[in-house]
C-alpha positions as CSV (number, residue, x, y, z in Angstrom):
1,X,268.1,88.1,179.9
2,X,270.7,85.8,177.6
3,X,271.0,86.9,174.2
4,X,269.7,85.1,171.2
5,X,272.6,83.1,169.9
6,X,273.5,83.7,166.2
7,X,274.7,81.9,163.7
8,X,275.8,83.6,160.4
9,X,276.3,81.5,157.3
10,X,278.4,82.5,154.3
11,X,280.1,81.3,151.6
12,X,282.6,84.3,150.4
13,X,284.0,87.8,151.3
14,X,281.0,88.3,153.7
15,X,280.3,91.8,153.8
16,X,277.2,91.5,155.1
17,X,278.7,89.5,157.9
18,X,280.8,92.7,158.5
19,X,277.5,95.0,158.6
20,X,276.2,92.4,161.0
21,X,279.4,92.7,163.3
22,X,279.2,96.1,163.2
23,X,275.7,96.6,163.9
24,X,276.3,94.9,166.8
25,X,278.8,96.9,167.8
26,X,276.9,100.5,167.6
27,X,273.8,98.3,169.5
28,X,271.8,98.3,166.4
29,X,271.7,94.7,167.6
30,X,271.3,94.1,170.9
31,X,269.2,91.4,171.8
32,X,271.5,88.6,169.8
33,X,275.1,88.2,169.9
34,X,276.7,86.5,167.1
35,X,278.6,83.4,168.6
36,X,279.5,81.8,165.6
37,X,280.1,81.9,161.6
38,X,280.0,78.2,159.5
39,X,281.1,79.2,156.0
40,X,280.9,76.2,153.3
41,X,284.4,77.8,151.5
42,X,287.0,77.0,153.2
43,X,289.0,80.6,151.7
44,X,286.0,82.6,152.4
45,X,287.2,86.2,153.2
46,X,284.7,86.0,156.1
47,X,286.3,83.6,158.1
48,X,289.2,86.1,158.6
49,X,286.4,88.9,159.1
50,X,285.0,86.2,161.7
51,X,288.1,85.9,163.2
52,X,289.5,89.3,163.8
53,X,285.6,90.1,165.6
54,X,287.1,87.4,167.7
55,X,284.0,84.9,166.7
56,X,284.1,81.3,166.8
57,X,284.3,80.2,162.9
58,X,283.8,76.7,161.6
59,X,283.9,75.5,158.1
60,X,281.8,72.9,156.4
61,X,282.8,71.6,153.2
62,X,280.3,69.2,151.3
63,X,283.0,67.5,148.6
64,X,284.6,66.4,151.6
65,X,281.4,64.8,153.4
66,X,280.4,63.3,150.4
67,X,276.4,64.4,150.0
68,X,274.1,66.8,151.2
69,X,272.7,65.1,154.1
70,X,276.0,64.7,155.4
71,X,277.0,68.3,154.7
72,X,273.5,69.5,156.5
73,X,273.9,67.1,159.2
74,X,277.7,68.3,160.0
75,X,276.0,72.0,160.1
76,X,273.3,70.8,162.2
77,X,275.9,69.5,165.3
78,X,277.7,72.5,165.2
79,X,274.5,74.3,165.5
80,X,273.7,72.7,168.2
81,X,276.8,72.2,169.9
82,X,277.0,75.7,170.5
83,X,272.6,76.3,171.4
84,X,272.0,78.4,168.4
85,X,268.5,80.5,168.2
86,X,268.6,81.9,164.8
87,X,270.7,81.3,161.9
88,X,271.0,84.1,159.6
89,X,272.1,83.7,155.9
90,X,274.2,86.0,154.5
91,X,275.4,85.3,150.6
92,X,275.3,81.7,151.8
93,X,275.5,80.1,148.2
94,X,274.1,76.1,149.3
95,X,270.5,75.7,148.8
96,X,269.0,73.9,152.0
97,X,266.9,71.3,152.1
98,X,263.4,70.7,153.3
99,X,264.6,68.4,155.8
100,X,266.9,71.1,157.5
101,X,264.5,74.1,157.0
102,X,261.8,72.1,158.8
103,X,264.2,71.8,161.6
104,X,264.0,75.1,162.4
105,X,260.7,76.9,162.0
106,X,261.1,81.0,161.4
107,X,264.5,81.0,162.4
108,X,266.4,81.1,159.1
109,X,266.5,84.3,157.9
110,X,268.2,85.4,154.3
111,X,268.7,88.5,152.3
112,X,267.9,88.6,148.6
113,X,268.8,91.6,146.9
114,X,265.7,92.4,145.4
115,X,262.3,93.4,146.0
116,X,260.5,89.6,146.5
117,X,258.7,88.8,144.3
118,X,261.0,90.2,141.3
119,X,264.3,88.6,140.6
120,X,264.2,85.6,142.8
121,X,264.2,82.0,143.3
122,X,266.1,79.3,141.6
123,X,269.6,80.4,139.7
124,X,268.5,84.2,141.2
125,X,272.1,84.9,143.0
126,X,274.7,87.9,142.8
127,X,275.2,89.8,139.9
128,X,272.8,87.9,138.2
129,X,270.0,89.5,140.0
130,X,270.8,92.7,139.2
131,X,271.8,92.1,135.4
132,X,267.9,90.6,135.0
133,X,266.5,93.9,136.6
134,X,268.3,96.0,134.2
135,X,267.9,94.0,131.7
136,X,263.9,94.3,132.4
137,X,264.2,98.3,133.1
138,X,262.8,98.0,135.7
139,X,262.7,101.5,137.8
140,X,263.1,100.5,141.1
141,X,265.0,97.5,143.0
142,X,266.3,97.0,146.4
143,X,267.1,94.6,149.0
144,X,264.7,92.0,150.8
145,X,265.1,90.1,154.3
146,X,262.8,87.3,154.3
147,X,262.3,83.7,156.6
148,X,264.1,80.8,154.5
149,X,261.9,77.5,154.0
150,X,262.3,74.7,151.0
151,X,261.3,77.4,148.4
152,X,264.6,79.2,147.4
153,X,263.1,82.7,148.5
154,X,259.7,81.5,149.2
155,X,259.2,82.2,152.3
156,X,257.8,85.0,155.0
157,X,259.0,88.9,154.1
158,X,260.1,90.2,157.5
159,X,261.8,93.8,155.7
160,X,261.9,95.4,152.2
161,X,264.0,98.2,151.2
162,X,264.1,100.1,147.6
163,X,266.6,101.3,145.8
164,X,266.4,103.5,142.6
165,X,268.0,102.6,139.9
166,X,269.5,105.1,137.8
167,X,270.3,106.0,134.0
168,X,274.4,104.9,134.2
169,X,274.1,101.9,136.3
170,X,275.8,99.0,135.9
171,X,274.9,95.4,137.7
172,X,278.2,96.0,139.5
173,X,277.4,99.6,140.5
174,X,273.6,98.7,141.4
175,X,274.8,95.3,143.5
176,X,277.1,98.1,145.8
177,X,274.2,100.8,146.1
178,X,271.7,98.2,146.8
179,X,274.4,96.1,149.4
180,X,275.0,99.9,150.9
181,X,272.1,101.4,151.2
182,X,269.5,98.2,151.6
183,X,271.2,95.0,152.2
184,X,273.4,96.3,155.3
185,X,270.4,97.9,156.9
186,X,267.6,95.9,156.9
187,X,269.7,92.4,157.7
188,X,270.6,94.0,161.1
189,X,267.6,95.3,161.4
190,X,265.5,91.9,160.7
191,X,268.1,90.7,162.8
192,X,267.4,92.3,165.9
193,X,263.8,92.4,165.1
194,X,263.8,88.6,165.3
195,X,266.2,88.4,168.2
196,X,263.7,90.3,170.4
197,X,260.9,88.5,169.2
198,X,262.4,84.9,170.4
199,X,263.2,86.6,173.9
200,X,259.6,87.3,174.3
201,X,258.9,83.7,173.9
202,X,261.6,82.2,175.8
């Protein structure tokens, strides 16, 4: 059977993209290949990750189109153009619209590096998430994977992993634990999870 075609959005160094790569190299995904990567940065580190995994890369830039229809639309032929089946975002930092998440019913998946419902939503991005959570003590944080509809983190949990926070940390040294030990996991995972779950109902 083909493999669910991938999509991975990003907007800088892509890390996650390189987890998702590599994943798929050890066959912790195997029912999806990622064919493409549309980053809306044109000096995105993960475009040269992209490229040296020998995926197609693309780059969408919405001060040059002008507005955000535009921008989605652009993002919408190239998704098409190449018969993608799930777009997964990773540190994709352009909130989408209704109008393109209604396009594409539980196949947007994100990560959110927190435990949904904490630390999430609107202005909820990067460091900032993890700054909040120490900032509130809490105990425990980690990393979410979740369907992406018009509520910025609103929609469907798919996979939750925790992370303890400790005495010492720092948002910068929680943001790498939580990446390492949640974020890179359960984004393949979901990944693949998803991928095998569109297969079924091709």
């Amino acid at each position: 059977m083909d493999k669910t075609k991938i999509a991975v959005l990003v907007s800088g160094g892509g890390t996650n993209l390189q987890a998702l790569i590599n994943s798929q190299n050890s066959g912790v995904i195997s029912s999806g290949e990622i064919v493409l990567v549309i980053s809306n940065n044109a000096n995105a580190y993960a475009l040269e990750r992209a490229k040296k995994a020998g995926i197609k890369a693309e780059t969408v830039i919405k001060k040059q189109l002008g507005s955000q229809q535009a921008f989605e639309q652009k993002i919408i032929d190239i998704l098409t153009e190449n018969g993608i089946e799930l777009i997964v975002l990773a540190g994709f930092m352009s909130i989408l619209s209704e109008d393109f998440t209604k396009r594409y019913p539980e196949r947007i998946i994100n990560v959110h590096p927190s435990l949904i419902p904490s630390f999430c939503g609107k202005g909820f991005y990067g460091l900032k998430v993890h700054e909040e959570a120490l900032k509130k003590g809490v105990k425990v944080t980690g990393a979410t994977v979740h369907f992406v509809n018009e509520i910025p983190d609103g929609g469907r949990i798919i996979m939750q992993k925790a992370v303890t926070i400790r005495e010492n940390d720092t948002a910068e040294s929680l943001q790498k634990r939580v990446m390492e030990k949640a974020e890179w996991k359960i984004l393949p995972q979901s990944t693949e999870k998803i991928c095998r779950q569109i297969q079924k109902c091709k």
